[in-house]
CHARMM internal coordinates of N, CA and C (Angstrom, degrees):
IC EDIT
DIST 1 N 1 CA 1.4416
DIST 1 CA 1 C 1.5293
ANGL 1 N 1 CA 1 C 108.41
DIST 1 C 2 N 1.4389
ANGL 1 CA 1 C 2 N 130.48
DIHE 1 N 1 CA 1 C 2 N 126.56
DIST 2 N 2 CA 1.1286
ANGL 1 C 2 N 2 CA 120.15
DIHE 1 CA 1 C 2 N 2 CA 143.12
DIST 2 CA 2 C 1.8400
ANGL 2 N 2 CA 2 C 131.89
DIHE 1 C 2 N 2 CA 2 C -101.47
DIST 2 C 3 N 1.3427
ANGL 2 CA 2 C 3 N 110.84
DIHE 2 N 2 CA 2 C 3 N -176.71
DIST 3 N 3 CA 1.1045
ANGL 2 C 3 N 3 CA 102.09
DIHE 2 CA 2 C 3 N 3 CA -164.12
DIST 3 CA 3 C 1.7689
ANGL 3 N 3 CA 3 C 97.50
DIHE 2 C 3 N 3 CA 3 C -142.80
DIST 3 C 4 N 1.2958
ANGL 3 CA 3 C 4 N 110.76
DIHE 3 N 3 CA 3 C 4 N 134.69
DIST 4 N 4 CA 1.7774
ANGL 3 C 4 N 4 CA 112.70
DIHE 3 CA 3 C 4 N 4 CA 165.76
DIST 4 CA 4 C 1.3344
ANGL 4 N 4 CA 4 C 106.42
DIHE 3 C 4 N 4 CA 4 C -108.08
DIST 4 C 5 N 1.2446
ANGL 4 CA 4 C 5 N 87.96
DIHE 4 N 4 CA 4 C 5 N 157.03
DIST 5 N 5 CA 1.8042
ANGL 4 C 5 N 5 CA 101.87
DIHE 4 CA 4 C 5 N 5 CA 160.77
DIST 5 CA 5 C 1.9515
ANGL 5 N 5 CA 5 C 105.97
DIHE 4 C 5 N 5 CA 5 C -109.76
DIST 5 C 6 N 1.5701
ANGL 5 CA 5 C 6 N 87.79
DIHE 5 N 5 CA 5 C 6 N 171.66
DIST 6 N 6 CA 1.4968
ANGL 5 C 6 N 6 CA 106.85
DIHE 5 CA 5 C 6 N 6 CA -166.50
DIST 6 CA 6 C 1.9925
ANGL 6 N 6 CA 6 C 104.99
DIHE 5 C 6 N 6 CA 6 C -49.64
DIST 6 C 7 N 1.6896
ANGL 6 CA 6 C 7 N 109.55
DIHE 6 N 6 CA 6 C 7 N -26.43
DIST 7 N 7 CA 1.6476
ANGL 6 C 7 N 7 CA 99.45
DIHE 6 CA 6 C 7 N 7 CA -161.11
DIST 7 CA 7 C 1.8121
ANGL 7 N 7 CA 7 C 88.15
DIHE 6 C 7 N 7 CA 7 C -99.19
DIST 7 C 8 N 1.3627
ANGL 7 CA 7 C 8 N 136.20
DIHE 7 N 7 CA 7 C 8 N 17.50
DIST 8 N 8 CA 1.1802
ANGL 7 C 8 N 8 CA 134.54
DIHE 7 CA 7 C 8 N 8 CA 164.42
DIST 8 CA 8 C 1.3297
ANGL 8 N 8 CA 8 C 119.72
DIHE 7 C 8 N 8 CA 8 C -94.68
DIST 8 C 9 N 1.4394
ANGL 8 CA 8 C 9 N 94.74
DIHE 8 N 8 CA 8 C 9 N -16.54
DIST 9 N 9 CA 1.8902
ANGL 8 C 9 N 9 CA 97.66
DIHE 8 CA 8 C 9 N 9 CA -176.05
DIST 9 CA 9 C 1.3347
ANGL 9 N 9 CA 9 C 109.45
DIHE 8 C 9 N 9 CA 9 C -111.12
DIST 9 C 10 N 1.7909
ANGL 9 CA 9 C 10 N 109.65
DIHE 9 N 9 CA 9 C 10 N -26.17
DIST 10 N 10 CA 1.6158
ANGL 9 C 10 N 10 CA 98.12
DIHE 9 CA 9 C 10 N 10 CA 160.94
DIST 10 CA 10 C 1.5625
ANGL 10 N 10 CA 10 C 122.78
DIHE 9 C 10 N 10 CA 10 C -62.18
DIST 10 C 11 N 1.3701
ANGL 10 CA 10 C 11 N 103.39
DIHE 10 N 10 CA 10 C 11 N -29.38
DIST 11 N 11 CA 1.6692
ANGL 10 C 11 N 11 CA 100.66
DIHE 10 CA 10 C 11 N 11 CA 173.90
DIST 11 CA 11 C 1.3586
ANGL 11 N 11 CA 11 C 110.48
DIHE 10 C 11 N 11 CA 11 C -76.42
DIST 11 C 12 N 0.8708
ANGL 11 CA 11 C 12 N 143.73
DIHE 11 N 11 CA 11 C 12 N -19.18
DIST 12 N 12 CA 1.5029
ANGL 11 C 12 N 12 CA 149.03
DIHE 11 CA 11 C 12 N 12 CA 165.07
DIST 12 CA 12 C 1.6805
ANGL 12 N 12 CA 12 C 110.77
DIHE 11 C 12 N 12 CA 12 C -54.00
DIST 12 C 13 N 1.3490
ANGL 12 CA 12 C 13 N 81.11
DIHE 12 N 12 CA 12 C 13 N -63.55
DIST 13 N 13 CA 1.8656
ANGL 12 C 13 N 13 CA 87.67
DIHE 12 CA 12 C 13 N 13 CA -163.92
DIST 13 CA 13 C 1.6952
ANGL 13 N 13 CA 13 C 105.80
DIHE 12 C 13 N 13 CA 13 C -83.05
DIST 13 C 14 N 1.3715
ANGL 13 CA 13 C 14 N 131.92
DIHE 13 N 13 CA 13 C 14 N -65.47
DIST 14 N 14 CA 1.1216
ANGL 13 C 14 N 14 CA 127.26
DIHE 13 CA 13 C 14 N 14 CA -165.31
DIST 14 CA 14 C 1.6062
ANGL 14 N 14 CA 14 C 105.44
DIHE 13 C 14 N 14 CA 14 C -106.52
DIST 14 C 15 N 1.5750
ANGL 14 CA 14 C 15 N 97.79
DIHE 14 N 14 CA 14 C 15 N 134.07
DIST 15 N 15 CA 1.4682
ANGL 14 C 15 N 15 CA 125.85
DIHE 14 CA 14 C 15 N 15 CA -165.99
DIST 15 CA 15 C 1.1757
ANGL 15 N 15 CA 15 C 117.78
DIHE 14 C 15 N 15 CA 15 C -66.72
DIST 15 C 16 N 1.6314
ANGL 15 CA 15 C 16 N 104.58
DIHE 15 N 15 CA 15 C 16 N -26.12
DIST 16 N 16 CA 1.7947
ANGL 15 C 16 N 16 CA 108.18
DIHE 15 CA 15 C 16 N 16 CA -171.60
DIST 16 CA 16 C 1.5418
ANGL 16 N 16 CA 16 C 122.86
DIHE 15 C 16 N 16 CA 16 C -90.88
DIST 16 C 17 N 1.3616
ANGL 16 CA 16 C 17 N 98.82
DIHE 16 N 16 CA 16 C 17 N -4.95
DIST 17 N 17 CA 1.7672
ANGL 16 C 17 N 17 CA 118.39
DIHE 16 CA 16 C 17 N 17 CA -164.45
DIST 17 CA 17 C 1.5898
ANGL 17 N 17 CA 17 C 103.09
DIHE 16 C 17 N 17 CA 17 C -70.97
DIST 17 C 18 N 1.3141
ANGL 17 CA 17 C 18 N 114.51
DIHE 17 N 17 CA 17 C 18 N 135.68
DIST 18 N 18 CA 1.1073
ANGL 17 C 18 N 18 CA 129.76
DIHE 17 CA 17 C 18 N 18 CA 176.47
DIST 18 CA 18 C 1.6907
ANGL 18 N 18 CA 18 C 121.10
DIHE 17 C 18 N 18 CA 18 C -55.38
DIST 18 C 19 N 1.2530
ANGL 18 CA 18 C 19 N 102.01
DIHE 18 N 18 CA 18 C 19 N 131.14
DIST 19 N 19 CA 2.0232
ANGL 18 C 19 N 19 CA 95.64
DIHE 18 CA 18 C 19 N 19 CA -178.68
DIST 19 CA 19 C 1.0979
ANGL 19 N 19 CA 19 C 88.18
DIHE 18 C 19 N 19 CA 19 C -69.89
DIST 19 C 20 N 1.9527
ANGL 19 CA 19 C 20 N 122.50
DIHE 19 N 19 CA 19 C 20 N 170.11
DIST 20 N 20 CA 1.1655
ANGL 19 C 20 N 20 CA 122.56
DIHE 19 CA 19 C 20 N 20 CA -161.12
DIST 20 CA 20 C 2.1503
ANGL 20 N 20 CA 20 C 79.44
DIHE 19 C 20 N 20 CA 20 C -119.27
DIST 20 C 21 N 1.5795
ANGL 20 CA 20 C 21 N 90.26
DIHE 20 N 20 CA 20 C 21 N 162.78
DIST 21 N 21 CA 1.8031
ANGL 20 C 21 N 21 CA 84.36
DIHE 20 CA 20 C 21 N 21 CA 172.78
DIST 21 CA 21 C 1.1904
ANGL 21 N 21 CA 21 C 143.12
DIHE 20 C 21 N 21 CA 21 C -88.92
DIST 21 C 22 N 1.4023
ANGL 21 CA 21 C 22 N 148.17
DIHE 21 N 21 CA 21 C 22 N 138.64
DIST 22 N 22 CA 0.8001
ANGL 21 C 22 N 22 CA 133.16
DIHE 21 CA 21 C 22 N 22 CA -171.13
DIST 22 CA 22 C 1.6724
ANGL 22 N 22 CA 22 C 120.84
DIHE 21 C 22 N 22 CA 22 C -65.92
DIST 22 C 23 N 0.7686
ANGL 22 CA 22 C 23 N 110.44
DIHE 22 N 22 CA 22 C 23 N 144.43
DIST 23 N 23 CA 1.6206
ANGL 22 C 23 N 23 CA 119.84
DIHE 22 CA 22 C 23 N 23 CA -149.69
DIST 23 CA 23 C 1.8873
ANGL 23 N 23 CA 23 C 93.02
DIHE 22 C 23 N 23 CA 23 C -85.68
DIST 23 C 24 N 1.2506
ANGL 23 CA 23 C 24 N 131.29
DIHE 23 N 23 CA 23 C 24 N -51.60
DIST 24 N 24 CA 1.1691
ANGL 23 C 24 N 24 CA 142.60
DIHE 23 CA 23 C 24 N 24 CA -171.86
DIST 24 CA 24 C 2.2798
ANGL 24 N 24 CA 24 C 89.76
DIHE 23 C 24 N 24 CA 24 C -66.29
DIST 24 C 25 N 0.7636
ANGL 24 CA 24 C 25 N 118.54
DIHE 24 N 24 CA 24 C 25 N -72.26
DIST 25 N 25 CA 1.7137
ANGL 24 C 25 N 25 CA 124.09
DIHE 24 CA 24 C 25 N 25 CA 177.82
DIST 25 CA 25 C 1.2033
ANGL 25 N 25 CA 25 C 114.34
DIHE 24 C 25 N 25 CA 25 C -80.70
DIST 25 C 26 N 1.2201
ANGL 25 CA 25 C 26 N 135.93
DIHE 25 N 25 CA 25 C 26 N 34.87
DIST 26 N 26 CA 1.7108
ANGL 25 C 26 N 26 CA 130.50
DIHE 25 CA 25 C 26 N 26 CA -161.14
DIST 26 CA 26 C 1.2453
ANGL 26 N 26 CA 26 C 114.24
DIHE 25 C 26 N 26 CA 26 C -19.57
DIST 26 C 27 N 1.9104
ANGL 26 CA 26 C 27 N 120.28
DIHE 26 N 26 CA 26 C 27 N 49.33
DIST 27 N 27 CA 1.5614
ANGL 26 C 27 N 27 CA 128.67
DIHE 26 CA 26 C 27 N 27 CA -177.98
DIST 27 CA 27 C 1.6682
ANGL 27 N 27 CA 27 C 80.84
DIHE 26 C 27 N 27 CA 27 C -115.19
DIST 27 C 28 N 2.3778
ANGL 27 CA 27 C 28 N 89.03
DIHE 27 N 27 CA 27 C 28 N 160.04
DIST 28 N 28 CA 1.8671
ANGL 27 C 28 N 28 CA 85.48
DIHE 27 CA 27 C 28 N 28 CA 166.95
DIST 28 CA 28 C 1.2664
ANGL 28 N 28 CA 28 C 110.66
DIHE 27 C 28 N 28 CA 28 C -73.50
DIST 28 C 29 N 1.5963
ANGL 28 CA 28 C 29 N 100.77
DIHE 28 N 28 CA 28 C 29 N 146.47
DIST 29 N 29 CA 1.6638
ANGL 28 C 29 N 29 CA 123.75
DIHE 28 CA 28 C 29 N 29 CA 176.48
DIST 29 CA 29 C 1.6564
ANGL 29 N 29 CA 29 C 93.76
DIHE 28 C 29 N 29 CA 29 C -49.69
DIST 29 C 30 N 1.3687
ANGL 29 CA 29 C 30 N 128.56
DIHE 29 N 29 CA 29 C 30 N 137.64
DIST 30 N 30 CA 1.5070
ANGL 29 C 30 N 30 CA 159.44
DIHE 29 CA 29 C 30 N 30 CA -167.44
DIST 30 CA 30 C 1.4971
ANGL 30 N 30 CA 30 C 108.37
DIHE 29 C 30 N 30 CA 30 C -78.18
DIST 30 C 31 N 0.9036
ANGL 30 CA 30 C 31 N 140.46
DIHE 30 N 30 CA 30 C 31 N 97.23
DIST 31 N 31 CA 1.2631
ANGL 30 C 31 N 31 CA 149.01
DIHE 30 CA 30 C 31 N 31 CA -175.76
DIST 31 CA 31 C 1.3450
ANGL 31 N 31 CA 31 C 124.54
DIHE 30 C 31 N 31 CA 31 C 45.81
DIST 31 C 32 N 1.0822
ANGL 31 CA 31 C 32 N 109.52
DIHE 31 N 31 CA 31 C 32 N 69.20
DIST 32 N 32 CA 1.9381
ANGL 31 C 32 N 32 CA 143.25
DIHE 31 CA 31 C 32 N 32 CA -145.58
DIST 32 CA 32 C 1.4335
ANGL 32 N 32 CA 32 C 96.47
DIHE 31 C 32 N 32 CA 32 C -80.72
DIST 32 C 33 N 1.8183
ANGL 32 CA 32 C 33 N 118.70
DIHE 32 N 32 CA 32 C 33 N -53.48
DIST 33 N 33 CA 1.4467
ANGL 32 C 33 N 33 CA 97.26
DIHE 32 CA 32 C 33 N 33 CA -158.37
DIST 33 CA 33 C 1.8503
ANGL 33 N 33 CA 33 C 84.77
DIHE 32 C 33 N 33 CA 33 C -104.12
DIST 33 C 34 N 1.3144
ANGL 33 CA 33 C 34 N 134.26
DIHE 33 N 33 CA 33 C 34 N 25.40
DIST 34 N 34 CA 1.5453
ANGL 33 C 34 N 34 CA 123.15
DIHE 33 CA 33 C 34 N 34 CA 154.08
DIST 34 CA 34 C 1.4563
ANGL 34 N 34 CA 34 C 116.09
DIHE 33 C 34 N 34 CA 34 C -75.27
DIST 34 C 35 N 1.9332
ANGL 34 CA 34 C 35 N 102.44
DIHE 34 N 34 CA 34 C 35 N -35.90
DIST 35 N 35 CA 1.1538
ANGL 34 C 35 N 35 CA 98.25
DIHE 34 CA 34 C 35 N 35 CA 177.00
DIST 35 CA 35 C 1.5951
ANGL 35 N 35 CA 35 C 121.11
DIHE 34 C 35 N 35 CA 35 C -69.32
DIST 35 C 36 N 1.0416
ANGL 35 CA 35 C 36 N 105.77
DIHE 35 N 35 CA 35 C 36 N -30.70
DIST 36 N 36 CA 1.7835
ANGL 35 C 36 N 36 CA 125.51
DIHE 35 CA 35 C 36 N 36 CA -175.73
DIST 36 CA 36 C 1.9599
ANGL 36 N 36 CA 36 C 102.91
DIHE 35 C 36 N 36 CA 36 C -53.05
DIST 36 C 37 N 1.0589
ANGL 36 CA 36 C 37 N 89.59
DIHE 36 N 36 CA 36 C 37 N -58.32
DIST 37 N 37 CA 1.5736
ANGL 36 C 37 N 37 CA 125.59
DIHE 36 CA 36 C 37 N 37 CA 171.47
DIST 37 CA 37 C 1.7423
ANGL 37 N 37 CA 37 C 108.57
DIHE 36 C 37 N 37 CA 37 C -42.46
DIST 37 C 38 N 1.1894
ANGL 37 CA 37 C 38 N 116.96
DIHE 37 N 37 CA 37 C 38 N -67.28
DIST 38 N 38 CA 1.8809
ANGL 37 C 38 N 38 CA 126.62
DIHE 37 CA 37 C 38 N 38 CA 146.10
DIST 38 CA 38 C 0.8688
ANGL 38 N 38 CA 38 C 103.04
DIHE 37 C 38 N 38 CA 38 C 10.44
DIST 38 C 39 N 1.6428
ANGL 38 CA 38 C 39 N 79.36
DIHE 38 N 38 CA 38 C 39 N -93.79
DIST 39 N 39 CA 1.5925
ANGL 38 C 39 N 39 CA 129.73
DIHE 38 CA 38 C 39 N 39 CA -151.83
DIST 39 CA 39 C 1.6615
ANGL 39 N 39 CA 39 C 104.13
DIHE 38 C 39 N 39 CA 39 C -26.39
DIST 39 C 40 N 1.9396
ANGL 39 CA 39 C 40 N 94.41
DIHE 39 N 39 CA 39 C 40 N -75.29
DIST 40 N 40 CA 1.6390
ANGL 39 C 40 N 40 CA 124.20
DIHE 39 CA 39 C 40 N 40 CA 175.08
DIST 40 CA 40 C 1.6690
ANGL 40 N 40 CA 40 C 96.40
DIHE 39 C 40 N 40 CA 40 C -9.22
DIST 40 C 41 N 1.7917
ANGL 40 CA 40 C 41 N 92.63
DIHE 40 N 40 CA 40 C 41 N -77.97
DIST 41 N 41 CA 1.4701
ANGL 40 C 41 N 41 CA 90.36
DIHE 40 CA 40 C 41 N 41 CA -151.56
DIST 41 CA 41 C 1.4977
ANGL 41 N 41 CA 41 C 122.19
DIHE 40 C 41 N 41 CA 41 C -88.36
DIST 41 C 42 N 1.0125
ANGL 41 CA 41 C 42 N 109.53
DIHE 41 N 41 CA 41 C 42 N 22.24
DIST 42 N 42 CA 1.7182
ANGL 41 C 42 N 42 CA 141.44
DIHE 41 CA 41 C 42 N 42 CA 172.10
DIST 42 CA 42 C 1.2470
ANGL 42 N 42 CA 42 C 89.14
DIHE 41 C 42 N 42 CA 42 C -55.23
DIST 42 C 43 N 1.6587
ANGL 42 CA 42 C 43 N 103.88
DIHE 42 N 42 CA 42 C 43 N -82.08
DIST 43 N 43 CA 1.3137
ANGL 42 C 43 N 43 CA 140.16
DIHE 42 CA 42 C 43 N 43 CA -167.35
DIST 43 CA 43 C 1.0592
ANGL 43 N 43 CA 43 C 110.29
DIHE 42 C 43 N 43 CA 43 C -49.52
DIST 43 C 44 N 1.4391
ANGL 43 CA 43 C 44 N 129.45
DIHE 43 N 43 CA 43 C 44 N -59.02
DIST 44 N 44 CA 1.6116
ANGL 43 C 44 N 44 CA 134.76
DIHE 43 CA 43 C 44 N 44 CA 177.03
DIST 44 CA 44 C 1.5658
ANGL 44 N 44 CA 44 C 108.15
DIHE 43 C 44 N 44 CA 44 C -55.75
DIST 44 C 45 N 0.9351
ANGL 44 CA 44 C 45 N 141.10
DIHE 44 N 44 CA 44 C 45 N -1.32
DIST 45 N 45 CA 1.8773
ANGL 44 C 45 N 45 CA 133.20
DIHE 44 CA 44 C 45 N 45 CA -140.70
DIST 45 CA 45 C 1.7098
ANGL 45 N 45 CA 45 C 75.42
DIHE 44 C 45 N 45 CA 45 C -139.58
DIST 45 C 46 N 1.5039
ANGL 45 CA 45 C 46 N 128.68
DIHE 45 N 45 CA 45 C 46 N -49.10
DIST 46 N 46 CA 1.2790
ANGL 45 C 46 N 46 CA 110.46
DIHE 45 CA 45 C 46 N 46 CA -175.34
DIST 46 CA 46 C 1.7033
ANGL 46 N 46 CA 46 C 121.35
DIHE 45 C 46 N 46 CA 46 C -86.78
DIST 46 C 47 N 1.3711
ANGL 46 CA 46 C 47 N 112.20
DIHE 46 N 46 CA 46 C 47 N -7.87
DIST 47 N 47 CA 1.4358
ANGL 46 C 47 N 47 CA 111.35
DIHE 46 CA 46 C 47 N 47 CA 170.34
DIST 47 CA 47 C 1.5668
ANGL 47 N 47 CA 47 C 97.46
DIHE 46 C 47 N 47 CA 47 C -94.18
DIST 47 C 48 N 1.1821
ANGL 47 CA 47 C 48 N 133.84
DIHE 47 N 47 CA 47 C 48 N -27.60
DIST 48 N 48 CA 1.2494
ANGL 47 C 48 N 48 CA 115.85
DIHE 47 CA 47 C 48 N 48 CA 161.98
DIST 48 CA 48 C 1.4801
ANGL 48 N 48 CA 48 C 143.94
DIHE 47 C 48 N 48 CA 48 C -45.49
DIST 48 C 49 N 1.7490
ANGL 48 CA 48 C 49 N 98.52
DIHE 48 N 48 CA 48 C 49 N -15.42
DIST 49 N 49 CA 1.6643
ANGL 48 C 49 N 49 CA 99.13
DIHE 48 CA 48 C 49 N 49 CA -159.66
DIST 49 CA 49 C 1.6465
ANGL 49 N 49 CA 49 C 85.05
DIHE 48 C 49 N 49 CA 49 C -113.11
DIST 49 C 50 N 1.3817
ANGL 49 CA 49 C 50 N 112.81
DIHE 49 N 49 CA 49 C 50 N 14.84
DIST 50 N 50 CA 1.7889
ANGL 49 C 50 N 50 CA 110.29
DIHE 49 CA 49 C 50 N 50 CA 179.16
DIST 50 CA 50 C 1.7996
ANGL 50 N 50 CA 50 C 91.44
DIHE 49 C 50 N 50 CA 50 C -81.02
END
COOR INIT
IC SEED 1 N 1 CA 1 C
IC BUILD
């Protein structure tokens, strides 16, 4: 099972939403919704091969 929170699915779904900052550089996190984007099809490609 995984699980998101609310600032994983706004970056997912809507385009205009602010990256959130990185906490260590208080700059926006660096290509936030590519990683989000990954993630997705990480996830999709490994429940697929069940």
């Amino acid at each position: 099972m995984v699980i998101f929170d609310a600032n994983f699915l706004l970056l997912l779904l809507d385009p205009d939403v602010d990256v959130p900052a990185d906490p260590a550089t208080g700059q926006p996190l660096t290509r936030a919704k590519a990683r989000v984007e990954h993630l997705i099809a990480g996830l999709s490609q490994s429940y697929e091969l069940r």
